[in-house]
Structure formats: C-alpha cells, structure tokens
C-alpha positions in Angstrom: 12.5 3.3 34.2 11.1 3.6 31.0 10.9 0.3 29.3 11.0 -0.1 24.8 9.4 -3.0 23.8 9.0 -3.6 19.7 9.2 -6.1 17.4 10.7 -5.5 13.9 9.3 -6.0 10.6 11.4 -9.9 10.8 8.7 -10.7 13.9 12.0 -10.5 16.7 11.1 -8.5 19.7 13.4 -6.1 20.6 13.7 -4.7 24.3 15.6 -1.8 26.1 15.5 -0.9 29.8 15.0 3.1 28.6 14.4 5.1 25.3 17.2 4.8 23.1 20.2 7.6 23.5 22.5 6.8 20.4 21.2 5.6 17.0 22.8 4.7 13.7 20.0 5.7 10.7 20.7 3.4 7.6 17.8 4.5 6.0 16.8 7.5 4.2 13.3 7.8 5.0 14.1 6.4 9.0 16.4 9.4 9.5 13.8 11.8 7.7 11.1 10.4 9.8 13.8 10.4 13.3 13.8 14.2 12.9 10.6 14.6 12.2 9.9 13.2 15.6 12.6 15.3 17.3 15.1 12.6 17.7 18.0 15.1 15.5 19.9 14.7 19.4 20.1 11.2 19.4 21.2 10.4 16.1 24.7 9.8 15.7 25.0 8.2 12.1 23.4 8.2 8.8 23.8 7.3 5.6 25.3 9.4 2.5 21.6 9.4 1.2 20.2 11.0 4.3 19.8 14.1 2.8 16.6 15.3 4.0 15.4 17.3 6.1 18.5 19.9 4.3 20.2 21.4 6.8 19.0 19.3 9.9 21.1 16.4 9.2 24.2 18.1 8.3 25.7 17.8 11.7 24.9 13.8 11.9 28.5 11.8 10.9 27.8 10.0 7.4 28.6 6.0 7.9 28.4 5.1 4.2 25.8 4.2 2.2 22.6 2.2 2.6 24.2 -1.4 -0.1 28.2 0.0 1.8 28.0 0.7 5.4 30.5 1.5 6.9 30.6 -1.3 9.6 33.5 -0.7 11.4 32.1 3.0 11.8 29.1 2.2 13.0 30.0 -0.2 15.8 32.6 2.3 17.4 29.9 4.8 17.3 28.2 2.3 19.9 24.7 2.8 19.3 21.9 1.6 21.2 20.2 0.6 18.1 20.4 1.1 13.9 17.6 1.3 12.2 17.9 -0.3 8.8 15.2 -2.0 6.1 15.4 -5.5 4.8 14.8 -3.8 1.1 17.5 -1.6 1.0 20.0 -2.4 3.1 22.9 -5.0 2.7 22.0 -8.1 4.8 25.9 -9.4 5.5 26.6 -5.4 6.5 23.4 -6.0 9.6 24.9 -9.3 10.5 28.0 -7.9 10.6 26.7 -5.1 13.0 24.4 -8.1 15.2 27.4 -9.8 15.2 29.2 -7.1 17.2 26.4 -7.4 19.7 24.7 -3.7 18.5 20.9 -4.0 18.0 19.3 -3.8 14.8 16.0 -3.2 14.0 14.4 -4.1 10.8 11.4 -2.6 8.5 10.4 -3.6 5.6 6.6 -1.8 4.9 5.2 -2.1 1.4 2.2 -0.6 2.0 1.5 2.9 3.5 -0.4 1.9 6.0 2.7 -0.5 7.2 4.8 2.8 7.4 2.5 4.8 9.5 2.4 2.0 12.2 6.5 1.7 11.0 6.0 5.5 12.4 4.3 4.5 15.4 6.9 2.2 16.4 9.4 4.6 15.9 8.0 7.2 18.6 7.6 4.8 20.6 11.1 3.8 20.5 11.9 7.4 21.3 9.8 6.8 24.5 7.0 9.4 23.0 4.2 9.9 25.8 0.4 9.9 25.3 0.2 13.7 24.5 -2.2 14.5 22.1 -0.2 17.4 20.7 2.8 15.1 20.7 4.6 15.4 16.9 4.5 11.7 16.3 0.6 11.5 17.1 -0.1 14.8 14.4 2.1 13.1 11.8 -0.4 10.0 11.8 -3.4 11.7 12.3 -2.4 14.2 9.2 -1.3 10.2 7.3 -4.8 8.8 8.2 -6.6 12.0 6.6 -4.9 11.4 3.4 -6.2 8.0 3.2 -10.1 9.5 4.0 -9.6 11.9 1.2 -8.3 8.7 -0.7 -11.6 6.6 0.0 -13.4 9.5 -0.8 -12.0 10.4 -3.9 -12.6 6.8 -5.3 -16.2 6.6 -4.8 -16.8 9.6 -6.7 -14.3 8.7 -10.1 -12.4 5.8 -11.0 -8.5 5.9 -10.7 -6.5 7.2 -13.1 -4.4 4.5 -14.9 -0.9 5.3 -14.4 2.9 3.7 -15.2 5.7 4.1 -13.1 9.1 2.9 -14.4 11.8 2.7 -11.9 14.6 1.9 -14.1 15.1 2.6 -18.0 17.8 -0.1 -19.2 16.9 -2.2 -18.8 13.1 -1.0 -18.3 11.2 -1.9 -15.0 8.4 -1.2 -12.8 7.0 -1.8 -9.6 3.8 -4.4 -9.2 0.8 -4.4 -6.8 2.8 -5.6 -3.9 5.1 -2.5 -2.7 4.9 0.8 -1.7 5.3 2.9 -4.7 2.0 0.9 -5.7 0.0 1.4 -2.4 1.0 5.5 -2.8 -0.2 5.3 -6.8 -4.0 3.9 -5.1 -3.9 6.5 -2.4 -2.8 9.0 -4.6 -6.0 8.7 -7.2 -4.2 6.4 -9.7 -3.9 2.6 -10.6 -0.9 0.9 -11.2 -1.0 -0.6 -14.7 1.4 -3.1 -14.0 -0.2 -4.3 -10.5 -0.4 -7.8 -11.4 2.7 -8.3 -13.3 5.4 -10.2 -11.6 8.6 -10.4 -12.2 9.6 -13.7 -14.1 12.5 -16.0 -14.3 14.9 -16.2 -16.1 15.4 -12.6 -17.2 14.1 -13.7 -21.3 10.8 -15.2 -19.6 10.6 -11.5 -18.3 10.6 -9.8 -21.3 8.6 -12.5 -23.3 11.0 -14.6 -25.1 11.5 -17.9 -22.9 9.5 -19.6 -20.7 8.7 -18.6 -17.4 10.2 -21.1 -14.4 7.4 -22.9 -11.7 6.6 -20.7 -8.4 8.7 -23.8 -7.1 11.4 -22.9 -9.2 11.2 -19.2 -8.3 11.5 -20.0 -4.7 11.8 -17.1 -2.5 13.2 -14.7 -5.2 11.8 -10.8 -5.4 9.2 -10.7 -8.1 8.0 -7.4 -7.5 9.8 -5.5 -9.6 9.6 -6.9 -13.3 11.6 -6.2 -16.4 8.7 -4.9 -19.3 8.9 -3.8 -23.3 7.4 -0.9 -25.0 4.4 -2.8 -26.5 3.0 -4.0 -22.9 3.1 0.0 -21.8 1.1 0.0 -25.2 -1.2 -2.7 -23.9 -1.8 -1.3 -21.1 -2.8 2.0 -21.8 -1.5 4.3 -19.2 -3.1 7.7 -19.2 -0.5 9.4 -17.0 3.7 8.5 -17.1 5.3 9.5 -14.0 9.3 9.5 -14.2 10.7 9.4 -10.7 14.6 11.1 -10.1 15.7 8.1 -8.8 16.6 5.1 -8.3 17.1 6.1 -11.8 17.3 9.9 -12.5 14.9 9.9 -15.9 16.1 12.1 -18.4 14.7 14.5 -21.1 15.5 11.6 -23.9 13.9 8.8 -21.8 10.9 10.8 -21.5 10.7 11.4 -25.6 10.7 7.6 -25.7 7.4 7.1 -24.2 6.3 10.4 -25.6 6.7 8.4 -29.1 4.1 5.6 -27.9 0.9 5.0 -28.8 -0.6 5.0 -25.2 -3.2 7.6 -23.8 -0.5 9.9 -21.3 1.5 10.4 -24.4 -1.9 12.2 -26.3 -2.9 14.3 -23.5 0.7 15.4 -23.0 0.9 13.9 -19.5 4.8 12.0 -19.5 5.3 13.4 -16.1 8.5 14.0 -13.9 8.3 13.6 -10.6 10.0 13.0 -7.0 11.1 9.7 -6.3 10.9 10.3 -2.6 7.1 11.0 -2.9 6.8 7.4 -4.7 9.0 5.3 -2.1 9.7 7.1 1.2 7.1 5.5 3.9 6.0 7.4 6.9 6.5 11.1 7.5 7.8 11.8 4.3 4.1 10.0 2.9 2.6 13.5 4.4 3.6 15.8 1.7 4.5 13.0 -0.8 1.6 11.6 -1.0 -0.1 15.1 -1.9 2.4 16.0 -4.5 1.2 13.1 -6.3 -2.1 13.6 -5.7 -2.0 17.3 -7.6 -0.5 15.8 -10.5 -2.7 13.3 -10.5 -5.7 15.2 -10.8 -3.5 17.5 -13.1 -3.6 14.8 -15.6 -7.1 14.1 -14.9 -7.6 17.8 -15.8 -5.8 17.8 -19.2 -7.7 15.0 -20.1 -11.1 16.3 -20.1 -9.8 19.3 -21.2 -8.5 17.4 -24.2 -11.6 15.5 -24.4 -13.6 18.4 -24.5 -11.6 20.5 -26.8 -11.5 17.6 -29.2 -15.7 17.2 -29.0 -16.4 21.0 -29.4 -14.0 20.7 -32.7 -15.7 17.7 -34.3 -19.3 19.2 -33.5 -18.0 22.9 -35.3 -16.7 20.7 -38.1 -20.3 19.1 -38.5 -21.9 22.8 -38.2 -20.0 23.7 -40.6 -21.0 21.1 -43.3 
C-alpha cells in the first residue's frame, strides 16, 4: 500500500491509503501541470479554462468554470480529490464540495518557488517514485535552472524596470507580493509597482480620499491596487507588458500608454504578451518564464540601441558644426 500524505497551502494534512485514481482539476495551471506529469488518465474534470495542453485535455468532461463550478457535477464524478486554489476559485463552491465529504486540496503559491514545491506535491500525490528520469523530477530541475540563470543575470546588469497592468478600467496592477511579480524578478525585470498596495476605500486607491488604518483593512487583498496614468509616469517603466488576460489588452489600450511620457513608450517597448507566462505557477513557469525573459532582454536591446543611435547623432551634429 502506497500511502499520500500532503498538506495544502491552508496548513491541513491531507492523507490517502494509495495514489489518487479520480481527480476533479479546478484550476488551469493544476490541470496543465497534472498532464505534464502523466496524470491525463486520472483526470476526470476540469474547468472550461483548462485549455492547455490543446488537444490533451479535450477528452477530460468540463465541470464549469474556476468563480461557477459546477458542484453537483463534480461530486457525482466522485473524485478522490479536486485540486483547487484559494485565489481563484470560489470558496462557498469548495465548501460545498467538502461538505459532500470529497477531498479538496488547496494552493495558493505567490512566488515561483512556492509552485515548484506546489509541483512537487503534486507528483507526489500521483505516487511518483524516486527515479531520476521521472517527468516530475526533470520539470523542477529544468524550474531551478531558470532561477541560476536568474541570479546570474542580475549580478551582471540591473533589472529592467517594468509595468504590468492586469486590468484596464478600471486600471490595476499586481504588487511585490504575488506571482506575476516573483516571474517579472526571475525574468530580468522589476516590478514598478512592487511596493504599492492596494488601498481602501477604492478613492484612497486612486489618490483622492484617505487611506483606512491596516486595522481597518483587516484581512482584505491588497495586492492588487487600482493606479492613474501620472504614477506609471512617476515610475518610469522602461518596458509595458500587456497580458491577454484576465483582461485581453487591446490595440487602443496599448496607444494609451504609448501616449505617456515614460521611458517604454520612447524606446517603442509597449509590449503584448501571454498572460499564462505571467500567472500560471509550476510547469507552465518552464517555458513562460523564458518567453518573458526574451522579451525582456528584447527591450533591453532596443534601448541601447536607441541610446546609442541617439549618441552617434548628437556627436555627427557636433562634427558637423
């Protein structure tokens, strides 16, 4: 007997007597990763955003979305466990599914480091062995290079400062404290916006009340703040990247921040990218991370380039006086 024993990202330890046969995916990046691993057999549900690997999870019955799962579904698919994230996922839809006496288990990494061990876990949930060719033990090892070529990378030039907005109206970011910010770092850029939390009430965010106590705030999510125009300005990104979701940026959104007075906007580096390679955690982080890396030192590129281009003019200008 083959005995899985893991606790969650909410500290509860979850046990069963053998690897699990039947399991319910709820989120994207889980069921990207579950394949990745081998486990396209066991998987018996998935989301309507589970879209990835194409063609590998076409055969896997869709149980609603990540914020509308279909409950009722899920528990008469009687899996051993669902996999679902305390970010994106309803929290009355897992009770629900607890309720019902079906296992749940919960992630919730904001760093990319926390999603390779969330990776970990995962094979071991599949009951993965010790085999050093096994798929799981490749995927971390390829992970953990990424982040030496990181390390490396930033003792030999600083980061480039970058802006990520997740949503355009109204317009918001991501701070220092989640996962888009941690794959920014690794990826050779800073986020601009890494110490700006969200404030409360929605006016204090944006400038024009005042801001409530951390008493007051409580236990509300203030990673993602609401920002204007004029603190992009501020800050002085030097690259914009516009992720396809969870807003899909447009041609006119970009022109907006193509009109400001920032750095990315002179070196013609307003950016669109994949969302996934910003905000999917563990094997997904292989090839996303990379992806951002190349445009990354892309921008880095055009800069000089500009930089140059602009020194060799003023000194033929001078010559020519």
């Amino acid at each position: 007997m083959h005995v899985i024993s893991i606790h969650d990202d909410l500290d509860r330890k979850h046990v069963w007597p053998e690897p699990p046969a039947r399991i319910v995916s709820l989120v994207p990046s889980d069921t990207y990763s579950l394949l990745r691993l081998g486990a396209g057999d066991r998987l018996v549900g998935r989301t309507r955003y589970c879209f990835e690997p194409q063609g590998e999870v076409d055969r896997i019955e869709i149980v609603g979305g990540t914020k509308d799962a279909d409950v009722d579904r899920i528990i008469a698919l009687e899996p051993d466990v669902v996999i679902a994230n305390q970010e994106e996922n309803n929290r009355h839809d897992i009770a629900r599914i607890e309720s019902a006496g079906v296992r749940v288990f919960v992630s919730f990494p904001r760093r990319v480091a926390e999603g390779v061990s969330h990776l970990a876990r995962l094979a071991r949930l599949l009951g993965a062995d010790a085999n050093t060719h096994s798929p799981e033990r490749t995927l971390i090892a390829e992970i953990y290079r990424i982040h030496r070529e990181a390390e490396a990378s930033r003792s030999q030039e600083p980061p480039l400062r970058a802006f990520v907005p997740i949503w355009m109206d109204p317009l918001m970011t991501a701070n220092g404290e989640t996962f888009l910010s941690d794959a920014l770092d690794l990826a050779g850029a800073q986020n601009v916006f890494a110490d700006r939390p969200r404030r409360y009430p929605l006016a204090a965010d944006i400038g024009l009340a005042k801001a409530l106590s951390p008493e007051r705030v409580g236990d509300r999510d203030t990673r993602y703040p609401r920002v204007t125009l004029d603190e992009i300005v501020a800050r002085a990104p030097e690259i914009v990247l516009l992720p396809d979701e969870p807003h899909p940026f447009t041609a006119a959104d970009a022109e907006v921040f193509r009109a400001l007075a920032i750095p990315a906007a002179k070196h013609g580096q307003i950016v669109f990218c994949n969302g996934k390679d910003l905000m999917w955690y563990g094997a997904r982080a292989v090839e996303g991370i990379a992806r951002l890396r190349a445009l990354v030192d892309a921008a880095r590129r055009a800069q000089r380039s500009n930089g140059a281009n602009g020194a060799n003019g003023a000194g033929g200008a001078n010559g020519a006086e």
